[in-house]
N, C-alpha and C positions, 0 to 999 in steps of 0.2 A: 430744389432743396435736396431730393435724394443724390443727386451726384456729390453735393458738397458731406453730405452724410456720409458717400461711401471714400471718397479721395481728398477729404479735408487733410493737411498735414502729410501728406505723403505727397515725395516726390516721383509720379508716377505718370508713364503715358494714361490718357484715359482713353484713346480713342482703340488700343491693341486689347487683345484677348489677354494677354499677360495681364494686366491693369487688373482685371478680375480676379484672376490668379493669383496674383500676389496681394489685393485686397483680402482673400479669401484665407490665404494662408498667415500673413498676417490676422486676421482675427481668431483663426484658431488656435496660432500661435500664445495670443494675448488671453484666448479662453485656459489654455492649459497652464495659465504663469497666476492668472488669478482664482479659479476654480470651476471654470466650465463653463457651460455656455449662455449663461445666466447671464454673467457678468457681461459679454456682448451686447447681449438687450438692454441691458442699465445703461451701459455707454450709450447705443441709438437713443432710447428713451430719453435721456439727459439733455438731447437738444430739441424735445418737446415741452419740456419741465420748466419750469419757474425755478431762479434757483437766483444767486447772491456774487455770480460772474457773470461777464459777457464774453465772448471770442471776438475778438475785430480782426480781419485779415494782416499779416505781415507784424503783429502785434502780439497775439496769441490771446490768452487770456487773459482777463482785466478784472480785478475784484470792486465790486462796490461799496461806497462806506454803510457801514453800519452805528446807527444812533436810535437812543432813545428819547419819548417826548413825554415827562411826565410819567412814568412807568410803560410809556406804550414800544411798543418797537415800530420805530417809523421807518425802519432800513429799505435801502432801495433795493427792488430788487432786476430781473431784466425784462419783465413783463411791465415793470414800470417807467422803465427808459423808453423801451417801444411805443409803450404810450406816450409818453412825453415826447418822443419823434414824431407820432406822428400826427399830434398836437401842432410842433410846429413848422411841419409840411403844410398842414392846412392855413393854417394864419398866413403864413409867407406867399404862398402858392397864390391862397386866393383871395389875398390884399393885394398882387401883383392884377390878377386877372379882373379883379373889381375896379380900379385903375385902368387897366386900357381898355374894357367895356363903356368907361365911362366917356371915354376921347373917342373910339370907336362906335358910330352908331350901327354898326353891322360888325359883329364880332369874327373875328379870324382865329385859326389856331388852335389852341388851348384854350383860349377864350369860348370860342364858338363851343368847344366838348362841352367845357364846365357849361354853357347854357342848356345845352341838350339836357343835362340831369337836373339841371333847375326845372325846367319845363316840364320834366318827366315828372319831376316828383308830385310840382305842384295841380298837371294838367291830370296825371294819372293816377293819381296815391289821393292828394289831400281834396280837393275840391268834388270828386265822385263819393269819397267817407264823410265826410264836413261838413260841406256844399261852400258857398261863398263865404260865412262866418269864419272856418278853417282859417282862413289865407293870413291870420293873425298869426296864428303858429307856425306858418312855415317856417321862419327863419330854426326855429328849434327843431323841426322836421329836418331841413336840410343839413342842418347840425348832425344830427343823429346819421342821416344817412352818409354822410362823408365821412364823419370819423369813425365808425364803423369799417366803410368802405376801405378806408386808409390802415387800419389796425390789420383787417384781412389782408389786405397785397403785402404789408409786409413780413408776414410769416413766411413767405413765397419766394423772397431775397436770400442766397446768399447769408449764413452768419444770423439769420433774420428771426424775429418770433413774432406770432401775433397771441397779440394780448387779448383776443376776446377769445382764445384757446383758456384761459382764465375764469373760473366763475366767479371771480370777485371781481371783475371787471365789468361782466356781462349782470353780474348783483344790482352795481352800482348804476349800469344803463337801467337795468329795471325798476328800480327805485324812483330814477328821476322820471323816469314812464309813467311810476303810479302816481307820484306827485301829479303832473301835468296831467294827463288824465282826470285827477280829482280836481283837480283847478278848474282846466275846463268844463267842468260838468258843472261845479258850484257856478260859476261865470255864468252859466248859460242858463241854468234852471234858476237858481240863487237857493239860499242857504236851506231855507223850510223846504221846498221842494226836492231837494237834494235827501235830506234825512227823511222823507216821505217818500222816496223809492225803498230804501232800503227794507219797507215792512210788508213790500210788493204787493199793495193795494189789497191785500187780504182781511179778512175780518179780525180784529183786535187779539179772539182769542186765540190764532194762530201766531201772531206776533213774536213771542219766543222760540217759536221754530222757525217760521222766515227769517227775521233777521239776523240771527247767525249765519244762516245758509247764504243769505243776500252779502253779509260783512267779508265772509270766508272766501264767494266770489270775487271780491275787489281786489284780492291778492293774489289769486289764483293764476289772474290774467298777467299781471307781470313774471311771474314765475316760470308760469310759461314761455317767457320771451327769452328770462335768462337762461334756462336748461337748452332751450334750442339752440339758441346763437353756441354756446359754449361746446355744446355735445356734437353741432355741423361742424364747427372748425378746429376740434380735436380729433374728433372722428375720420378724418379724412388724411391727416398725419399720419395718428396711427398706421391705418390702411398701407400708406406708404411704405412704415419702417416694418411691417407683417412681409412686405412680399421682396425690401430688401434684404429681411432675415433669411427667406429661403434660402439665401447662396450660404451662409453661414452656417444653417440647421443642414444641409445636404453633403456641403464641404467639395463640390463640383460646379467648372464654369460648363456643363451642361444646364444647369437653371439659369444663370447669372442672364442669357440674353430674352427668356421670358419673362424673370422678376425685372429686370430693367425696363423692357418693353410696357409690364401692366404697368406699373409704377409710373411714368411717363404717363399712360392713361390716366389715369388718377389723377396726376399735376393738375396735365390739362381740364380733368373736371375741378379740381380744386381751384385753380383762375375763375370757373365760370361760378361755384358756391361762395366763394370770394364776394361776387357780387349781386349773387340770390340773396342772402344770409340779410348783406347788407337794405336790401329792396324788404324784405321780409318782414324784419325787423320794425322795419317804418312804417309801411301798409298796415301792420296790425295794432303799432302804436296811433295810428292817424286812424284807423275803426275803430280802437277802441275809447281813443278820445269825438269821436264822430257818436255814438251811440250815446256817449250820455248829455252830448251837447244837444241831439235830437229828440229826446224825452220830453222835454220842455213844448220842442214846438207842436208834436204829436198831440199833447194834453191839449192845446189850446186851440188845434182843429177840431177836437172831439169836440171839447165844451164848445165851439160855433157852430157846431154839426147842429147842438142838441136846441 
């Protein structure tokens, strides 16, 4: 991602010292034609941003339509195309490998990978939070953790964004968390014992103070989930376009093979948060739907305790 940041559109060796050099002077070039070096950063920034074009290689930029639905603005924008890519990476991808698993009774390949992370999720995420009842929701667990996974690699690409750099992406995964979550716990406890947590078994006259506190907690936990996902995989960009700016803020390729150097560092952690983020994300959606599916069965040891 930072090389294509720094020699997008220019026709430039990258592998010479010059390449830096004339990267370099080039943007101060551009800083003194637009107002400084402000305008620099706006540019790098812009290809972390949400915005209402995309860049496709040998193309340039591409604008998206804009409409409205009923007063609302439904316009696309490019955090939404990358979703929608890679929406249907996963469909194609793993309708393909759901398919030769099924002819295959020893998976090869890309087949064999994609089982690794089934296994993983369900051997190591859902069934340790859940226990065996879980295993209903995997299929939505693995949902979560693929397309997540998918949204992150491709910010990583070339031209690329990832859409859970987005808090209204990562919103909208939390929402469908608390949803599910609240399903499962009604599911498992059922309806009366479900509103009978929330006054946290306290004496009556406390009940105005629990259950706010108890209501407040119910959304706490997805909010959590969204601020995290969004704040790791923007976090980590940024990082990126900080230690490509140095060559810009110094105006010398005496930094240019240090800020390329950490920045390279960073990538490579960025690959591997790429796919914590994604694991993250699921483990605490699958405890948190674990916890209230086990309330139930907790109660009903006690009362045969007694």
């Amino acid at each position: 991602m930072f090389s294509w940041i720094l020699f997008s559109d220019k026709n430039i060796d990258h592998g010479s010292i010059d390449t830096v050099h004339a990267v370099v002077d080039t943007a101060a070039h551009a800083a003194g034609e637009h107002g400084g070096k402000e305008n620099v950063f706006t540019e790098l920034l812009h290809h972390i941003k949400d915005g209402s074009e995309i860049e496709l290689p040998f193309i340039g930029h591409v604008h998206l339509p804009h409409f409205h639905v009923f007063g609302i603005d439904m316009s696309v924008t490019k955090h939404v195309v990358f979703l929608w890519l890679a929406a249907i990476i996963l469909i194609v991808a793993l309708s393909i490998v759901a398919r030769k698993n099924l002819k295959n009774k020893v998976p090869r390949g890309f087949g064999n990978l994609i089982e690794v992370f089934v296994m993983f999720v369900r051997d190591e995420i859902v069934i340790p939070n859940m226990g065996k009842g879980g295993l209903k929701y995997l299929p939505y667990l693995l949902t979560n953790f693929f397309f997540i996974l998918a949204m992150n690699l491709l910010g990583l690409f070339p031209y690329g964004a990832s859409a859970t750099a987005n808090v209204s992406v990562t919103a909208g995964l939390a929402i469908i968390a608390f949803l599910m979550i609240q399903i499962s716990a009604i599911r498992a406890q059922g309806f009366g014992h479900y509103l009978g947590h929330l006054t946290g078994g306290v004496h009556w006259a406390l009940w105005p103070i629990m259950i706010p506190i108890e209501v407040l907690g119910l959304f706490t936990k997805p909010f959590a989930l969204c601020i995290r996902l969004f704040a790791n995989m923007t976090g980590g960009h940024i990082v990126i376009l900080a230690l490509i700016g140095l060559i810009f803020v110094f105006k010398t390729i005496v930094v240019a093979p240090i800020s390329i150097a950490f920045a390279l560092g960073i990538y490579m952690l960025e690959l591997f948060v790429a796919f914590l983020q994604a694991y993250i994300f699921t483990m605490l959606t699958s405890l948190f739907m674990g916890l209230g599916m086990q309330t139930e069965s907790h109660g009903s040891e006690q009362g045969h305790g007694h």
